[in-house]
Backbone bond lengths (Angstrom), bond angles and torsions (degrees), N, CA, C in turn:
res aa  C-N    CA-C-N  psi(-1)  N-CA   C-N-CA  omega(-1)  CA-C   N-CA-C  phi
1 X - - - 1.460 - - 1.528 110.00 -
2 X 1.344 110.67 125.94 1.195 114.71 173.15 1.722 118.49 -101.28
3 X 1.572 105.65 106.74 1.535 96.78 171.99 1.452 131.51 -151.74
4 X 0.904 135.46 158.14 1.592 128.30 -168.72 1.740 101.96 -166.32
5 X 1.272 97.43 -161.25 1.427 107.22 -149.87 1.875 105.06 -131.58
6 X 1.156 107.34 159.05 2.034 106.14 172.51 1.425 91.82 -67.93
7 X 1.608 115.78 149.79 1.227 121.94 176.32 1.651 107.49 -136.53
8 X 0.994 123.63 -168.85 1.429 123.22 161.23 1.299 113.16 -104.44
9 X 1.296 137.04 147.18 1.422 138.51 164.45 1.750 112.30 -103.05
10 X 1.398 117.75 19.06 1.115 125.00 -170.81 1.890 121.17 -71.03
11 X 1.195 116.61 -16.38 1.274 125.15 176.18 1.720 102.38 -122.05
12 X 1.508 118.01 19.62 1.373 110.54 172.87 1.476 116.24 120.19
13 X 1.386 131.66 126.54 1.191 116.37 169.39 1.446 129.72 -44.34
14 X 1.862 111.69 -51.46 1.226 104.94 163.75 1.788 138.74 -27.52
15 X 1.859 87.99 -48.23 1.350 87.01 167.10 1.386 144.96 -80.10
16 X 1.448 121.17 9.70 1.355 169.89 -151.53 1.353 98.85 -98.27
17 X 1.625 113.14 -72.35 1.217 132.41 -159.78 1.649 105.29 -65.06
18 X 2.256 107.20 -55.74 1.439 80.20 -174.25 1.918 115.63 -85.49
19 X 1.164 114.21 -2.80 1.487 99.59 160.07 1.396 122.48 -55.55
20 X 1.385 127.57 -33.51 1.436 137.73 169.26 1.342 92.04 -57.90
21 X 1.061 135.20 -66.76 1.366 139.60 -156.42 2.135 106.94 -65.15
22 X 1.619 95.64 -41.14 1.178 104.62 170.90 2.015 133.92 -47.36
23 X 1.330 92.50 -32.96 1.601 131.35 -155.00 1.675 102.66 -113.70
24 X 1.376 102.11 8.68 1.895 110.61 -168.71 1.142 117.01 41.10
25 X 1.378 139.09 39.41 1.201 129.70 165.41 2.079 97.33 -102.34
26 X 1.482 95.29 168.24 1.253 110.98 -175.36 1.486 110.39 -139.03
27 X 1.307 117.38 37.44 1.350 138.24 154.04 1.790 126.85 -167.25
28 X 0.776 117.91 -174.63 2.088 108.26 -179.98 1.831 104.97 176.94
29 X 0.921 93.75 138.79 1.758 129.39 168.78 1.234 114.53 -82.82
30 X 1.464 116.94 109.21 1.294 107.08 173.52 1.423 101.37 -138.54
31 X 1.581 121.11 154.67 1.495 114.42 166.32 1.351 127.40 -78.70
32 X 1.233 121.33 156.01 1.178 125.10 -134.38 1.935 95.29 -97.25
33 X 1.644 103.57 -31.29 1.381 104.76 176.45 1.657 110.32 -159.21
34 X 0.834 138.56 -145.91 1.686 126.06 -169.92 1.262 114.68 -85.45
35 X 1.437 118.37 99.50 1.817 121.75 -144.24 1.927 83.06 -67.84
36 X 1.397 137.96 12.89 1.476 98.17 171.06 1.308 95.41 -150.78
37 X 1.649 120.79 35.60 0.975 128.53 147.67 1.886 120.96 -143.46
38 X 1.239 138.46 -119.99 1.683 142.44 -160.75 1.116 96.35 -150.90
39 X 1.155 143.43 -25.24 1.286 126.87 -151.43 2.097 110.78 -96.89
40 X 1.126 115.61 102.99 1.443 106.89 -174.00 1.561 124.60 -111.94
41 X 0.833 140.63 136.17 2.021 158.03 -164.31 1.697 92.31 -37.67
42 X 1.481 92.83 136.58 1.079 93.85 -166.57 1.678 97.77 -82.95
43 X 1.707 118.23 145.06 1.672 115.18 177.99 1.020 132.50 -77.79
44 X 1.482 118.72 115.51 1.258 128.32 -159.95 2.029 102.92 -102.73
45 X 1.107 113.08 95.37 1.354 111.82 162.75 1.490 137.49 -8.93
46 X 1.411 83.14 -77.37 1.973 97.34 169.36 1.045 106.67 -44.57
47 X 1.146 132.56 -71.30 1.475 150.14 176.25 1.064 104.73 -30.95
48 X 1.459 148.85 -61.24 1.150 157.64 163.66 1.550 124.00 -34.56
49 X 1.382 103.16 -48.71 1.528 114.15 -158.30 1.806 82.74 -89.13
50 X 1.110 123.42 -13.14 1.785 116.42 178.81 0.927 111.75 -96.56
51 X 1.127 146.33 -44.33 1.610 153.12 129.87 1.586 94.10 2.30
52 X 1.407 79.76 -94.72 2.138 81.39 -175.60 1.431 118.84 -31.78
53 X 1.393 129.99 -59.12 1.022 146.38 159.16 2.078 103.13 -12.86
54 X 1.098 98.59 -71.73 1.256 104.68 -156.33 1.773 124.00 -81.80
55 X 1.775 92.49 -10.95 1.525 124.54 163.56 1.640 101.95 -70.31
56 X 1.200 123.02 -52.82 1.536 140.30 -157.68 1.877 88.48 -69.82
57 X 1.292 98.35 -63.15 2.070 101.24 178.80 1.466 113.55 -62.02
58 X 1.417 131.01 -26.92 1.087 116.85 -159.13 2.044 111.78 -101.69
59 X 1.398 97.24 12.62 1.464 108.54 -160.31 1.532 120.51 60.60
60 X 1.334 104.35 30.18 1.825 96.73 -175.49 1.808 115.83 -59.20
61 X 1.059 135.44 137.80 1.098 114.22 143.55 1.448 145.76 -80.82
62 X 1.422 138.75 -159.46 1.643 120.12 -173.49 1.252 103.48 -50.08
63 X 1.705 101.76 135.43 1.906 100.12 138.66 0.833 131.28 -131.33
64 X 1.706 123.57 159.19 1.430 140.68 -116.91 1.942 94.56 -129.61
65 X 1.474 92.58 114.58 1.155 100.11 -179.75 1.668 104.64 -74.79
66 X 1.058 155.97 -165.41 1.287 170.76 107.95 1.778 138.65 -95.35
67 X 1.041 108.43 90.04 1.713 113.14 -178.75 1.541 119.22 -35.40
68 X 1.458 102.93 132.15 1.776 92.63 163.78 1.455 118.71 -49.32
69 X 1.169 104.25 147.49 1.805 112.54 154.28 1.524 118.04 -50.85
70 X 1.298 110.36 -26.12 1.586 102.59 175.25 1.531 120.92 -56.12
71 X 1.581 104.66 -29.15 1.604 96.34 167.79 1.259 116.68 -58.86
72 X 0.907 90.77 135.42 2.212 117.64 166.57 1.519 108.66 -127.31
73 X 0.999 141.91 93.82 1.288 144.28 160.13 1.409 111.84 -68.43
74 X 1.461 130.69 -45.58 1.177 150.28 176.98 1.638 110.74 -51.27
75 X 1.145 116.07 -29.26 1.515 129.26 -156.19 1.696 98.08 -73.85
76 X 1.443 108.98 156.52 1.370 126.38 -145.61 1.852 83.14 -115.18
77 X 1.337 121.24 -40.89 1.227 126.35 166.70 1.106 134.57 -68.74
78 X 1.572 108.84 133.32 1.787 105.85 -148.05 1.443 108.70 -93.81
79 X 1.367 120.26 -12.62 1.517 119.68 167.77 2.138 106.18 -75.61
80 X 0.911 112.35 -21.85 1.238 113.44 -166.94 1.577 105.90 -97.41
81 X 0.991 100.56 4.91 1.903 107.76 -169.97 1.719 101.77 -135.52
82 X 1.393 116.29 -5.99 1.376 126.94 173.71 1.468 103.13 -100.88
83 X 1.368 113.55 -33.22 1.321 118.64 158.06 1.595 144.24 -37.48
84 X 1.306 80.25 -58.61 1.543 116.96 -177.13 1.820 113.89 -73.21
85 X 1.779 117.80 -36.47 1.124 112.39 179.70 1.895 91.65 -83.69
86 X 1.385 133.11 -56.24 1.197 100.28 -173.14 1.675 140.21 -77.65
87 X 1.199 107.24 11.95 1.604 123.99 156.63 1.691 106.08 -65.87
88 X 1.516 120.80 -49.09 1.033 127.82 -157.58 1.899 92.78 -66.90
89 X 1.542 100.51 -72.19 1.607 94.48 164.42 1.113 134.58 -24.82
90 X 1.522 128.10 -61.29 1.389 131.67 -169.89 1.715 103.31 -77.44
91 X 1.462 112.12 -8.75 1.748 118.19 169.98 1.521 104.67 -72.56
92 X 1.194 114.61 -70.76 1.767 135.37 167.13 1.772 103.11 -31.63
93 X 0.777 98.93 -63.44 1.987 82.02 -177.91 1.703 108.54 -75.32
94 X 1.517 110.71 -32.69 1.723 93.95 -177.19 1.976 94.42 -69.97
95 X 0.719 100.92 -19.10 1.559 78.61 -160.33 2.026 98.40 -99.32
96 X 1.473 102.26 26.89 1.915 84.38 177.99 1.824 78.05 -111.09
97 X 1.195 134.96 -1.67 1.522 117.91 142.29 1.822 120.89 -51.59
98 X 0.908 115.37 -46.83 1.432 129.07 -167.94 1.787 97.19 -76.83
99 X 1.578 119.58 80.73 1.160 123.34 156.03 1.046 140.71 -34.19
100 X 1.288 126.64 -37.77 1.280 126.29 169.18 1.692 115.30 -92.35
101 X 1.088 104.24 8.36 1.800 102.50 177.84 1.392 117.03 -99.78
102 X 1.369 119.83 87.75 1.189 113.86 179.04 1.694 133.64 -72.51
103 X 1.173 103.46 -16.87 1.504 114.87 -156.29 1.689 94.34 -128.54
104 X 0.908 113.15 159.85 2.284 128.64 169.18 1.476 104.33 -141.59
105 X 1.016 137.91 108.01 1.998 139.83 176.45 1.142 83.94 -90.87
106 X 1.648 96.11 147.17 1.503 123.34 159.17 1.142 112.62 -161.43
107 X 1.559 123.79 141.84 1.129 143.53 -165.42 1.765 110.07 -72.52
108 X 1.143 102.79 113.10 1.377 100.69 -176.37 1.321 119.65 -29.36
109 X 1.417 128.06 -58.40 1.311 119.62 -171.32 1.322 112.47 135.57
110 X 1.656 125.28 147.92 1.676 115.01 -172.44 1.842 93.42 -100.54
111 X 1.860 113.34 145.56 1.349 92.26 156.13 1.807 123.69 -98.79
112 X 1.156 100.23 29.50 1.458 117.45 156.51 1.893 89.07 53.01
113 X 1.170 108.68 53.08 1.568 96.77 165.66 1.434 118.72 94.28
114 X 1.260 128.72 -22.30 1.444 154.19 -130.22 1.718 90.60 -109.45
115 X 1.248 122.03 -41.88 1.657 135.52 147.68 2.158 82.47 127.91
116 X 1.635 69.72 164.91 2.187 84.13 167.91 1.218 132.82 -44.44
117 X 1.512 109.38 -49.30 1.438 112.37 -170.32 1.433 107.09 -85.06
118 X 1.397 144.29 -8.48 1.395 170.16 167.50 1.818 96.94 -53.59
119 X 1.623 93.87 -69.83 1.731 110.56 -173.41 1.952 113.52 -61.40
120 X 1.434 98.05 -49.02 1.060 110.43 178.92 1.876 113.43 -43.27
121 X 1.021 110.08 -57.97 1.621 130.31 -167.04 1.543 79.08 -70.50
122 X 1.223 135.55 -96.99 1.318 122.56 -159.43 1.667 135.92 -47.92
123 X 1.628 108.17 -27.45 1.080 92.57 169.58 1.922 109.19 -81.57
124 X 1.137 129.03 -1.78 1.728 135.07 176.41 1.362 97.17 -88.18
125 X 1.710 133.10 -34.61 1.061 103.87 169.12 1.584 133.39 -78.93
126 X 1.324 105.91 -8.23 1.755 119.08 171.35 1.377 94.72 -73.10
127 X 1.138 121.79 -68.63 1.390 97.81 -175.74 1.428 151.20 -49.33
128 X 1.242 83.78 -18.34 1.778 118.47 179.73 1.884 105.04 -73.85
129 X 1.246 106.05 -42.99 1.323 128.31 150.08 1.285 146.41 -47.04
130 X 1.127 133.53 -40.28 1.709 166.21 107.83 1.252 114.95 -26.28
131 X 1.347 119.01 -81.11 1.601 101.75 -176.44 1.642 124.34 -77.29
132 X 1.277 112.97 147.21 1.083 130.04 -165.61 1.511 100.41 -102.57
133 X 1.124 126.66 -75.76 1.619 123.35 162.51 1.797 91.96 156.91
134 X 0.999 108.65 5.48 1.666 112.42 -174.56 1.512 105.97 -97.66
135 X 1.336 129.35 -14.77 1.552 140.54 -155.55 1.368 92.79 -69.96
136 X 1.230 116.38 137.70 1.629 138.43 165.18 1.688 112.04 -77.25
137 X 1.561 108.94 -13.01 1.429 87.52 -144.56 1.988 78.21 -126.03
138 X 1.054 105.48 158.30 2.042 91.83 -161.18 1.942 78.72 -131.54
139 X 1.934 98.11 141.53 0.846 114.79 -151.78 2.083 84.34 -96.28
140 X 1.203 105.27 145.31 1.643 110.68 166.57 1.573 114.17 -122.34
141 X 1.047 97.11 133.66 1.367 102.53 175.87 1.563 108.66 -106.04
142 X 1.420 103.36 129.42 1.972 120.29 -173.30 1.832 97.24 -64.82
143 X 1.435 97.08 139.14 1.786 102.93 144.96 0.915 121.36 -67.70
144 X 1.530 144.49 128.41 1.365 142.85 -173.31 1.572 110.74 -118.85
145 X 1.313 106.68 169.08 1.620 106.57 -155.17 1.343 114.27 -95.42
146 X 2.001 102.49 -12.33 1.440 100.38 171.88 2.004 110.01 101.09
147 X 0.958 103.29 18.70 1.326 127.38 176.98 1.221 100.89 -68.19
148 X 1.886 117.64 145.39 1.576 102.23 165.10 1.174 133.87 35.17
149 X 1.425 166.47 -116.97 1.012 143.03 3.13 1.278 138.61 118.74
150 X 1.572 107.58 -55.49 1.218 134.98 -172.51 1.400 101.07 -60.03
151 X 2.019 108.36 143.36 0.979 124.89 150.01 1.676 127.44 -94.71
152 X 1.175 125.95 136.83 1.685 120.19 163.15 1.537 70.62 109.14
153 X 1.192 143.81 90.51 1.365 152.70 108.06 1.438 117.34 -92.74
154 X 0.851 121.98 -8.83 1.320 125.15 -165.47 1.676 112.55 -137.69
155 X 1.903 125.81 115.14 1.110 100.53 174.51 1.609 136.87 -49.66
156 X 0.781 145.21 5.45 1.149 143.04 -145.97 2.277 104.69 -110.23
157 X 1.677 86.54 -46.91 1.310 112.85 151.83 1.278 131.37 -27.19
158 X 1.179 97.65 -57.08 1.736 108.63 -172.43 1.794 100.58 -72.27
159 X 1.701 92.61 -61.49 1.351 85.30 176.17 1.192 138.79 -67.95
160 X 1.335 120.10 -2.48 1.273 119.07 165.93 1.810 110.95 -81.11
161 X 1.010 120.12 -20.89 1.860 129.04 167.22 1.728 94.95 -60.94
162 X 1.480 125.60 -83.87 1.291 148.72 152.37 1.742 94.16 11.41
163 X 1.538 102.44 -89.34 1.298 101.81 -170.73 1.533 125.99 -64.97
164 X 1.520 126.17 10.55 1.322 128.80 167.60 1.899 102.02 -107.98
165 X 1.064 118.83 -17.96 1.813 99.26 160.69 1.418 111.28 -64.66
166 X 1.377 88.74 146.38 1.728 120.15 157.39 1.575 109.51 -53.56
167 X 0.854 127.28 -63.78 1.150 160.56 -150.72 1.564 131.23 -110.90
168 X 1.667 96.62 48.72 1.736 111.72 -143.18 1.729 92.25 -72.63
169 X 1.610 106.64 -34.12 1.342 108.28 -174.10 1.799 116.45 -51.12
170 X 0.784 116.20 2.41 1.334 121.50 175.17 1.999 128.96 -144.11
171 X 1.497 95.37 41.74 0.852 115.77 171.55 1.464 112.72 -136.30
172 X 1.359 138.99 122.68 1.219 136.09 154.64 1.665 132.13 -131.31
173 X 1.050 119.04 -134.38 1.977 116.46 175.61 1.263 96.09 -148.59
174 X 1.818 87.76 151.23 1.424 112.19 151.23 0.976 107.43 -120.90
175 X 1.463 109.50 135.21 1.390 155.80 167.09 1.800 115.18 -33.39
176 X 1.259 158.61 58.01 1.295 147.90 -152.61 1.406 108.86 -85.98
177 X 1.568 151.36 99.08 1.260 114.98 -163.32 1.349 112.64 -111.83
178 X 1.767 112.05 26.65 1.096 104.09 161.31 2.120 108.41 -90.55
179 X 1.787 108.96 -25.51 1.297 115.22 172.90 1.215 92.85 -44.75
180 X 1.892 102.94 -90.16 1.674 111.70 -147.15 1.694 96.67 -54.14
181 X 1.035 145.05 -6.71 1.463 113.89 155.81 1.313 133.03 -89.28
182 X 1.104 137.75 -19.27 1.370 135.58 129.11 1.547 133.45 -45.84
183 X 1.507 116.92 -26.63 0.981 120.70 178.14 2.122 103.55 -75.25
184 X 1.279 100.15 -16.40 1.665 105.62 175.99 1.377 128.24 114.91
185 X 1.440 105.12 9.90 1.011 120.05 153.05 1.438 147.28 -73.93
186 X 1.352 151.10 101.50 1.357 150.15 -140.63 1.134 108.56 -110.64
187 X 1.946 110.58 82.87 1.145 117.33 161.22 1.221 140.23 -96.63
188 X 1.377 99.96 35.08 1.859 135.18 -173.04 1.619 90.93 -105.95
189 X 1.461 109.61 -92.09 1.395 114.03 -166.56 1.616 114.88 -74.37
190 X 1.600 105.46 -10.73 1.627 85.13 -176.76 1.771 106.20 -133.80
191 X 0.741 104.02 57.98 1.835 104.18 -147.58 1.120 98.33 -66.13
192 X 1.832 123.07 -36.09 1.623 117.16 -172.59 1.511 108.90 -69.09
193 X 1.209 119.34 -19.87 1.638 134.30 -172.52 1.642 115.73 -81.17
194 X 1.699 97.51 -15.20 1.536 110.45 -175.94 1.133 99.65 -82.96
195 X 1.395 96.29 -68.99 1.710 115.63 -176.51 1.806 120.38 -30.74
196 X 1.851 94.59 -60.61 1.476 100.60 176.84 1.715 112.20 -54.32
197 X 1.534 119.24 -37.85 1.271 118.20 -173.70 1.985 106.63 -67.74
198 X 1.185 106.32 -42.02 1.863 105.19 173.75 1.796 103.48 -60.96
199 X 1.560 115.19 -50.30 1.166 95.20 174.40 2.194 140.57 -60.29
200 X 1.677 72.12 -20.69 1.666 79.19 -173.73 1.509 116.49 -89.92
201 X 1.604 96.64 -16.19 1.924 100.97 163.64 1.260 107.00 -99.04
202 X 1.349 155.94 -57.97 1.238 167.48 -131.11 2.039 114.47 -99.84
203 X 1.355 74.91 -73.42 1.446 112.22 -177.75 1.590 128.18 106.15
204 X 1.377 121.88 113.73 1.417 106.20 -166.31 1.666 129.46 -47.13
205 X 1.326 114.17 -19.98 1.365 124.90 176.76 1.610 111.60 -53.47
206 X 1.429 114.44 -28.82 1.176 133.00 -166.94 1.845 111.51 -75.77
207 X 1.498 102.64 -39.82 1.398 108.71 169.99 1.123 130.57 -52.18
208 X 1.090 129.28 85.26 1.981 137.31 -169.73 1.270 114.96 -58.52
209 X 1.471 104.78 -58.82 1.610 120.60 -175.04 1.313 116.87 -157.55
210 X 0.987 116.79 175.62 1.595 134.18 -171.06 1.329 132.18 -122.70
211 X 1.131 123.61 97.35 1.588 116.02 -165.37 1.978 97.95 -97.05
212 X 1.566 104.01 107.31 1.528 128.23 -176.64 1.829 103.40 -65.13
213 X 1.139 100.97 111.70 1.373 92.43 148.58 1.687 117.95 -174.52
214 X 1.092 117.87 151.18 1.389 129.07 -166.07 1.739 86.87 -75.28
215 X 1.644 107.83 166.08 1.509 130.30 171.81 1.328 113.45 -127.72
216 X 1.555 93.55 145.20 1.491 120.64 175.65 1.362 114.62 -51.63
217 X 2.267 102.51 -50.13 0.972 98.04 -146.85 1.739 92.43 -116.75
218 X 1.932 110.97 -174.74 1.229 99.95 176.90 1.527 116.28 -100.33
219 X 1.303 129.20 162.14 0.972 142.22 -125.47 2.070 92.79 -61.22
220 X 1.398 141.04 175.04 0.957 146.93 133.80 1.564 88.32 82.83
221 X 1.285 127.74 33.78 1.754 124.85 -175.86 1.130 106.10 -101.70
222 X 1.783 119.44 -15.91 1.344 129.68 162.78 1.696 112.78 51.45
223 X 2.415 93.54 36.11 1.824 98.26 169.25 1.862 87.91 -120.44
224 X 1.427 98.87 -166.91 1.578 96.26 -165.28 1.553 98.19 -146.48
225 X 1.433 96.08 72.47 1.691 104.45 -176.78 1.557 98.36 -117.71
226 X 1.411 107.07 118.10 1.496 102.90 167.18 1.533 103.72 -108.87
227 X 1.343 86.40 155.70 1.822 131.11 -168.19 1.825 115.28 -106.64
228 X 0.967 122.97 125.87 1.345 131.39 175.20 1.305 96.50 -29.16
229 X 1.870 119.26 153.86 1.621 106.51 144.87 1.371 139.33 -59.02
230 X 1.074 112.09 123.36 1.507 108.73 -173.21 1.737 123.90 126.72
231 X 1.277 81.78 -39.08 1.289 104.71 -149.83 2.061 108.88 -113.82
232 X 1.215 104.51 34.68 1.346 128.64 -165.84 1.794 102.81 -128.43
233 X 0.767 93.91 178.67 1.789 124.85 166.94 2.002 106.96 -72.27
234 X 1.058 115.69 -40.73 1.348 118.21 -164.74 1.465 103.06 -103.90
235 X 1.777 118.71 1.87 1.550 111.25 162.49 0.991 150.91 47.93
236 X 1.310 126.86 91.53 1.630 132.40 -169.13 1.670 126.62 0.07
237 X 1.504 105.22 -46.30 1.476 123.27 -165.31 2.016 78.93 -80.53
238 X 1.605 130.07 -55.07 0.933 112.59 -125.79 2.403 83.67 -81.21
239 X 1.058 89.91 -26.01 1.651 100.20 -172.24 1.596 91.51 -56.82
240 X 1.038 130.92 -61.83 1.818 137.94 -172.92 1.266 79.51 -35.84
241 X 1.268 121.71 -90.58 1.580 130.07 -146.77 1.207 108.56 -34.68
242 X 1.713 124.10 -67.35 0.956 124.49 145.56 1.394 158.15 18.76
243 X 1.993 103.38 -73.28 1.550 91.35 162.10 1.658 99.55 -118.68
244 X 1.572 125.72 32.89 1.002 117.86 130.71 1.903 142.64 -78.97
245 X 1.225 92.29 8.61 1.900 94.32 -174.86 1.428 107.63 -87.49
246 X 1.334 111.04 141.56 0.988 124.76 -166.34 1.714 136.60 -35.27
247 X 1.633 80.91 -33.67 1.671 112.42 -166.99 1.557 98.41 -84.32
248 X 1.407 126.42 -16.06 1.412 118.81 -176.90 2.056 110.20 -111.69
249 X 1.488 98.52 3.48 1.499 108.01 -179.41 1.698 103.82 -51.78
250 X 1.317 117.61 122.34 1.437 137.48 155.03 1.896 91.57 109.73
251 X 1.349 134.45 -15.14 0.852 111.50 -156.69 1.703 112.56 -70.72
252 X 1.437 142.74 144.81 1.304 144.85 170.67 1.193 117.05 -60.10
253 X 2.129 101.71 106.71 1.946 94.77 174.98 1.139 127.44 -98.27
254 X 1.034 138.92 121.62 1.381 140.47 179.64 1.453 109.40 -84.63
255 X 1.671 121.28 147.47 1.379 121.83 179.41 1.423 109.82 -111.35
256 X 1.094 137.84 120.39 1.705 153.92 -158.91 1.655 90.73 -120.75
257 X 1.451 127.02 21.96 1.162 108.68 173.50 1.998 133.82 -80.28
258 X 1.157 123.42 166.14 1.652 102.18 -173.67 1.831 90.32 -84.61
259 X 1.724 101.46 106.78 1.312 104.04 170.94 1.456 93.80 -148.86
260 X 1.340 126.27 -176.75 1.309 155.87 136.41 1.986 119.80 -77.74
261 X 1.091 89.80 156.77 1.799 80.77 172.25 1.143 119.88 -42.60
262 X 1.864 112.01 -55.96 1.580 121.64 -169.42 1.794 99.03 -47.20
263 X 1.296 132.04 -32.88 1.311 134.04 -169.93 1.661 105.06 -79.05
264 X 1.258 107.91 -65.73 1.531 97.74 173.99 1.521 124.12 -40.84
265 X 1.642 114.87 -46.00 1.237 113.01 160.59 1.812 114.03 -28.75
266 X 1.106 112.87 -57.61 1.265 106.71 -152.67 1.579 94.62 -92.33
267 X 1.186 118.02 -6.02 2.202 115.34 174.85 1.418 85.47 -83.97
268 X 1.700 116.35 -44.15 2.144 85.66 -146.94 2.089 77.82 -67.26
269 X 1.572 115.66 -56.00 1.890 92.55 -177.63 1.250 134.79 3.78
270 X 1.656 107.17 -70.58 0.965 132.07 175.68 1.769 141.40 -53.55
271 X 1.240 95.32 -32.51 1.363 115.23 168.21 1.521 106.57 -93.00
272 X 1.234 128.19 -39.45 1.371 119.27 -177.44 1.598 111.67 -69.46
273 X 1.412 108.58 -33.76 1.308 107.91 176.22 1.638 122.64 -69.22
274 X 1.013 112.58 -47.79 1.513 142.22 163.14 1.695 108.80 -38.88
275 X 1.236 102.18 -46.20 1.531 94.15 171.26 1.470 138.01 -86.36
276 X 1.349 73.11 -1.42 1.984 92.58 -162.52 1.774 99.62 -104.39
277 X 1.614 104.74 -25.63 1.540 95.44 170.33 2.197 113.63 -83.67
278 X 1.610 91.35 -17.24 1.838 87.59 173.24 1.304 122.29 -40.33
């Protein structure tokens, strides 16, 4: 099982890695630059090549960069959507240094009113724009809960973005299961019925990773409050089940929960133990 937690990269990836390592996880999420502004750490090599180093020794598996919120792909405004593809670029080359990072999620984007099929086309044409087809590092797009605005609540969504790249081979999702359960999906009581429905629009091959987290709210509330494990709507027993099914075996979970390290310490515990007594 590969899993870990959002971290900071603020004193260095290296130092990233052994707090992951500190906290028993064997992978971590971190943003890539100031998730609510542009401005990102400047890349330090050394730093880099030890990081890797210590990912490569420690058995880590992928880790998952995460985009600011400042992206808008969806956006109708052309400074804010000119924005957004060259952040994405200057993300894509800092991070094909970062060896062990295979994947970057980002939230599709709101079309602020502008309607679906409006958002859809523009954020597929940024991408269409952006990728080149040479990128090491494969872009995921989050399930979202359906807030405002939001695009990618709905499978069908994604794949309709999906199916307007060039360049589908390097596009896939992460999994949110505090979103897709608010967004109305019932991956408590019906999880094989979820799953089969992502596989039969999407395709499960497509699922990269998983961002873990329990909910505030109950299912179809379409807000985006996550809840400790356990200690949510979607429930310890129901989270086990979860990223024990078959169809999600090996995938990388990340924890987006409101904790500190000392807390993740005690979620990845919890889940590792939890699975190992099933």
């Amino acid at each position: 099982m590969y899993i870990g937690s959002h971290l900071s990269i603020s004193k260095g990836y290296q130092y990233a890695v052994k707090q992951a390592i500190d906290i028993g996880a064997n992978t971590f999420q971190f943003f890539t630059r100031n998730p609510r502004g542009a401005k990102a750490r400047k890349l330090d090599l050394d730093d880099v090549k030890i990081a890797n180093n210590l990912c490569i020794t420690n058995g880590f598996g992928p880790l998952l960069a995460h985009a600011p919120y400042t992206y808008n792909f969806a956006s109708k405004k052309d400074s804010t959507w000119e924005l957004a593809k060259n952040l994405l670029k200057d993300d894509l080359h800092r991070l094909s240094y970062l060896k062990g990072c295979r994947y970057i999620v980002m939230h599709p984007g709101n079309h602020l009113h502008e309607g679906l099929e409006f958002g859809i086309e523009r954020i597929s044409k940024a991408l269409n724009e952006v990728l080149q087809g040479n990128e090491n590092t494969m872009i995921l797009l989050e399930t979202m809960s359906g807030k405002g605005t939001e695009i990618g609540f709905r499978f069908e969504q994604l794949k309709e973005i999906i199916d307007r790249v060039k360049f589908q081979e390097l596009v896939g999702v992460c999994f949110d299961t505090c979103h897709t359960y608010s967004a109305g999906y019932d991956i408590i009581e019906d999880l094989n019925g979820v799953l089969k429905k992502f596989d039969d629009i999407i395709g499960i091959d497509k699922l990269r990773a998983i961002h873990l987290n329990d909910s505030q709210h109950e299912i179809n509330s379409k807000k985006d409050r996550h809840a400790c494990i356990g200690e949510g709507t979607l429930g310890l027993e129901g989270i086990l089940k979860f990223i024990n099914h078959p169809k999600l075996k090996g995938k990388p979970l990340f924890l987006e929960t409101p904790n500190e390290p000392e807390g993740y310490r005690q979620e990845i515990k919890l889940l590792k133990y939890g699975c190992n007594s099933l």
